[in-house]
C-alpha positions, -999 to +999 in steps of 0.1 A: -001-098+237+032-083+218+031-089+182+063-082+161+058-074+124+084-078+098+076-066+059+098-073+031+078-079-001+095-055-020+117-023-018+112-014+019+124-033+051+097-025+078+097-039+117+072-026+145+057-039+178+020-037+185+004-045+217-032-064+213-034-068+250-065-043+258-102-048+238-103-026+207-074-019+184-042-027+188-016-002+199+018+008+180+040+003+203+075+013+179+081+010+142+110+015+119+115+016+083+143+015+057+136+024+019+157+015-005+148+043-029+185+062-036+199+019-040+169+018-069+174+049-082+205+039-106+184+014-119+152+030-125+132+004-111+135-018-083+161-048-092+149-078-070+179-095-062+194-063-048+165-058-031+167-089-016+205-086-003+196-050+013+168-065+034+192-096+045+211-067+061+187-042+071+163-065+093+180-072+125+194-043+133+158-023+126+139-056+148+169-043+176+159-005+174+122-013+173+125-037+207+143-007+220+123+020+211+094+000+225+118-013+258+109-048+251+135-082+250+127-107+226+115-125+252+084-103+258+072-105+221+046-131+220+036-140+181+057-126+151+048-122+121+056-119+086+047-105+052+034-138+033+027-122+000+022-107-027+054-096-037+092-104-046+094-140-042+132-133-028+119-103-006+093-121+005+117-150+015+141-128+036+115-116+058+098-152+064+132-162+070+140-142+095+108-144+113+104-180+112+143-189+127+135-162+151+104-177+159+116-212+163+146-200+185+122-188+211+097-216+210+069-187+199+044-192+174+045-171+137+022-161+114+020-154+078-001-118+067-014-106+037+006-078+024-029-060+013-047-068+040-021-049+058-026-016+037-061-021+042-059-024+076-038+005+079-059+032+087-071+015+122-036+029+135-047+067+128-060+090+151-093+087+137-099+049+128-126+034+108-153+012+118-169-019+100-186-023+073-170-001+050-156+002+010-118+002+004-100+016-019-061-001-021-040+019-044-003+010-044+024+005-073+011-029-082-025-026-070-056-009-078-088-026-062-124-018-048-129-041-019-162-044+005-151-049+042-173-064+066-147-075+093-114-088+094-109-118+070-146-111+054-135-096+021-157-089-015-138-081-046-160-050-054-130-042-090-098-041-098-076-030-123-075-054-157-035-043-163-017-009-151-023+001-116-026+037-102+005+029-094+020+020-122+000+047-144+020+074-120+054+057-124+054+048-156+042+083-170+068+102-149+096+079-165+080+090-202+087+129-187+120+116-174+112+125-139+133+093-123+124+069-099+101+067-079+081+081-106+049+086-090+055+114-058+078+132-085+050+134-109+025+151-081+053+173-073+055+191-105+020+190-118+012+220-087+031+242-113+011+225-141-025+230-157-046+200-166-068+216-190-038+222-216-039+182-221-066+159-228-062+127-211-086+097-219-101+083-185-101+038-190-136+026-181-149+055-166-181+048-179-180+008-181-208+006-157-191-014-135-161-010-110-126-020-126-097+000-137-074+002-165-046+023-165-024+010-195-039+033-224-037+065-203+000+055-201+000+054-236-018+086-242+011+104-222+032+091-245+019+102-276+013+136-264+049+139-258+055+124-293+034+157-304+058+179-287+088+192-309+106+205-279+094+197-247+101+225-220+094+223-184+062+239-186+050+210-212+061+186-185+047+202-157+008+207-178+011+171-186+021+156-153-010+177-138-035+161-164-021+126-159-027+132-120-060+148-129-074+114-150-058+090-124-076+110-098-107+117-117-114+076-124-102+064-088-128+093-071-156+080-097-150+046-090-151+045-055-185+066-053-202+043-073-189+017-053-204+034-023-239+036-039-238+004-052-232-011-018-250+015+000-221+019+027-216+056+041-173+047+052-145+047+031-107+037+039-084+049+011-051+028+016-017+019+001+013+043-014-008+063-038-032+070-007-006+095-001-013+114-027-029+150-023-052+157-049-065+121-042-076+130-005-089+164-012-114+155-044-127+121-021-129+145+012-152+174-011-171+144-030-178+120+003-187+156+024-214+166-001-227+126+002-222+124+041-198+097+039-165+090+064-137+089+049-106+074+064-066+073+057-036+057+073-009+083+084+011+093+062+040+079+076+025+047+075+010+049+036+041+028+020+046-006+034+055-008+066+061-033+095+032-020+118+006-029+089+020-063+094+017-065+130-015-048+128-033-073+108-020-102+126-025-086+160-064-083+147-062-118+133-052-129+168-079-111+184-106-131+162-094-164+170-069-167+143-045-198+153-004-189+147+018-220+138+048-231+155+079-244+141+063-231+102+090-236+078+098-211+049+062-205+035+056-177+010+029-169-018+045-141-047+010-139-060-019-144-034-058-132-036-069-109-008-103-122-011-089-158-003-069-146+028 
């Protein structure tokens, strides 16, 4: 079984082939990706309807690359699907478009995924792929959650973030230091030449005694901090950039232990853009190593959206009975609760 992914809930254009033919996880058969990062950039922020334009035009030509890369026709894919939501309602609408006209042309049945559920499902793709039960940890630029996994489609909200995500809290802080867009891979950048200890950084709900996150204050913080400042050089920027990375770390390490000891799991997938980041993976490796816990990540390549999530969770869908539509009209959900996936 071929399954041919397209993502488009927000800034990146993502199409890849899996093949779900054999028992066990799916294979990635070819992927390709397009970010619109340097269009964004001007802006300082993504700008939805331009968004929206660049994936009209990016889409077919990266679904033609992808079948070629993977020396498949369209007439050897058997399901495609589609990112369903959460995300840019115009996005979101391009890439159900094009899936569902392409779908309906050659009489083959779509379905709609679960952007997160995607991220989270991610990691099965790397060379050393988790196996169920285990805690997840989704960390993007609009989503900070705890989540326990017991299969596909069996999700508990373990916490989630009450306003700024990880995310967010790296974006929005590097635009304070005037470090551009995308704010959050700029800010990791130049806190290696910083020190955290010159700042002090609150950590939001560290010790709330149970799992969610706020990010919004520390956001705040950073800017009062640089409020403080009568001139701020590049060594100011570079100290507060590493203790801004050392909070957001610091509460989204703490977090996800004491989500492991609450559900008493011993695996951990770590998933979504900020799973990228390095100080992230290095304090979870040295914490879940001295607790004897797995530890899982996608490949990097495949840590921002991406079309082979997509395929991936519907390819694992498919395998557990999950029933595509055929002729399913435009269908898209902006906002959309993994847990009711």
């Amino acid at each position: 079984m071929k399954v041919l992914g397209v993502e488009s809930s927000c800034d990146e254009t993502g199409v890849a082939v899996v093949d779900a033919s054999a028992s066990g996880v799916p294979r990635l058969l070819a992927h390709a990706l397009h970010s619109q990062i340097d269009m964004h950039q001007a802006y300082g922020g993504v700008v939805p309807e331009l968004a929206s334009r660049d994936h009209i035009r990016r889409v077919v030509p990266l679904a033609r690359q992808v079948l070629g890369e993977a020396g498949l026709v369209l007439g050897d894919i058997d399901v495609i699907a589609y990112t369903r939501g959460p995300g840019l309602a115009g996005a979101l609408l391009v890439g159900a478009g094009v899936a569902c006209s392409l779908a309906a042309a050659l009489g083959k049945p779509v379905l709609g995924v679960h952007h997160l559920e995607g991220h989270l499902l991610s990691p099965f793709l790397a060379s050393d792929p988790p196996e169920f039960p285990f805690v997840a940890l989704l960390v993007s630029g609009g989503h900070t959650q705890l989540m326990r996994v017991d299969d596909v489609g069996h999700y508990e909200l373990l916490g989630e973030t009450i306003d700024d995500a990880a995310g967010e809290a790296f974006d929005k802080s590097a635009k304070l230091m005037g470090l551009g867009y995308p704010g959050g891979p700029a800010l990791a950048r130049l806190a290696a030449f910083g020190d955290p200890s010159a700042f002090t950084l609150p950590r939001p709900l560290l010790h709330s005694g149970n799992l969610d996150f706020s990010f919004a204050g520390l956001k705040t913080a950073v800017r009062t901090q640089l409020l403080r400042l009568s001139n701020v050089c590049e060594q100011d920027k570079a100290n507060l950039a590493a203790a801004t990375q050392e909070a957001i770390v610091e509460v989204l390490v703490r977090k996800s232990l004491a989500a492991l000891k609450q559900t008493g799991l011993k695996r951990l997938v770590v998933a979504g853009g900020v799973g990228a980041n390095a100080l992230l993976r290095s304090q979870l490796n040295a914490e879940c190593a001295k607790r004897e816990v797995r530890v899982h990540y996608p490949e990097l390549s495949l840590c921002t959206d991406n079309g082979a999530m997509i395929a991936l969770a519907a390819a694992m869908r498919l395998q557990r009975g999950a029933k595509p539509a055929l002729n399913q009209g435009f269908d898209v959900r902006p906002r959309w609760e993994l847990a009711a996936a």
